[in-house]
C-alpha positions as CSV (number, residue, x, y, z in Angstrom):
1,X,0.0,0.0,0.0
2,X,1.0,3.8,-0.7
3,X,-0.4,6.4,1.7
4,X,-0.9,9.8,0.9
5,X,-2.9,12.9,2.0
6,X,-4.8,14.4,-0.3
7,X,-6.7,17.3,1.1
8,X,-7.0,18.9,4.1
9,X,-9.5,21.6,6.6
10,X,-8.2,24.1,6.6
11,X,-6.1,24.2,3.3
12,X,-3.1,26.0,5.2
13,X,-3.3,22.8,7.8
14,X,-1.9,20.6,4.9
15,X,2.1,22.0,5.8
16,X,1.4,20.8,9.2
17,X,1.0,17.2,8.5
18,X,3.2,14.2,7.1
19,X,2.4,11.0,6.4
20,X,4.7,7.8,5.6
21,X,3.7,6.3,2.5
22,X,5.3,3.2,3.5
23,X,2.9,3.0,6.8
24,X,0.4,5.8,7.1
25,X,1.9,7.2,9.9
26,X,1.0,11.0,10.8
27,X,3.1,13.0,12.2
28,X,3.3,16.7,12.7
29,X,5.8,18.5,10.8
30,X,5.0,22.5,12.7
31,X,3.2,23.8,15.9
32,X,-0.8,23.8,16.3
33,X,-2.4,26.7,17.9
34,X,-5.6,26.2,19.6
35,X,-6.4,30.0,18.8
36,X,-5.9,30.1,15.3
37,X,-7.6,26.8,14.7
38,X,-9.0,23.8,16.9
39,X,-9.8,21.2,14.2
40,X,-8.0,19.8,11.8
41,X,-9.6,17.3,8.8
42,X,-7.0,15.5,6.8
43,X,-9.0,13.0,4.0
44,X,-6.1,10.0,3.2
45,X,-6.1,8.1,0.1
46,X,-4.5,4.2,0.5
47,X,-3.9,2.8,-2.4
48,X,-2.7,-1.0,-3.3
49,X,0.2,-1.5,-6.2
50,X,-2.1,-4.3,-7.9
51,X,-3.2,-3.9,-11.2
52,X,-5.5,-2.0,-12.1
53,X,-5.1,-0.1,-8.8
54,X,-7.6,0.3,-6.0
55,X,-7.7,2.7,-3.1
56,X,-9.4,3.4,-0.3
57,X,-9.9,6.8,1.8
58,X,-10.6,7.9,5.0
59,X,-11.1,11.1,7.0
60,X,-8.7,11.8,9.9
61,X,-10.0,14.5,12.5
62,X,-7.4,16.2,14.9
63,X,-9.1,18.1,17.6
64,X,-6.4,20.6,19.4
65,X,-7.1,20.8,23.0
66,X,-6.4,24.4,24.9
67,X,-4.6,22.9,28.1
68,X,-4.1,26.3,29.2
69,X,-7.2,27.1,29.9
């Protein structure tokens, strides 16, 4: 399988975000900020390296806590 992101809510959120296309693993590339936004929607495409090709997507919500308050 090959993952991939491909879209994200907000568009700027999209620099934030990394994904291993070997393993689908998310990780964080920047800061978030609770005050500038506090949810993040990534949609992830998986996709198999048969022939033809099939994928599969899914959404990924991140909501970002304010622990200060």
């Amino acid at each position: 399988f090959s993952y991939s992101i491909i879209s994200s809510v907000p568009v700027a959120s999209r620099d934030l975000f990394r994904i291993d296309p070997k393993t689908g693993e998310i990780r964080l590339t920047g800061a978030l900020d609770f005050e500038n936004v506090h949810l993040h929607e990534l949609q992830i495409e998986a996709q198999d390296n048969g022939w033809p090709s099939l994928s599969g997507h899914c959404s990924v919500e991140l909501e970002v806590l304010d622990v200060n308050d």
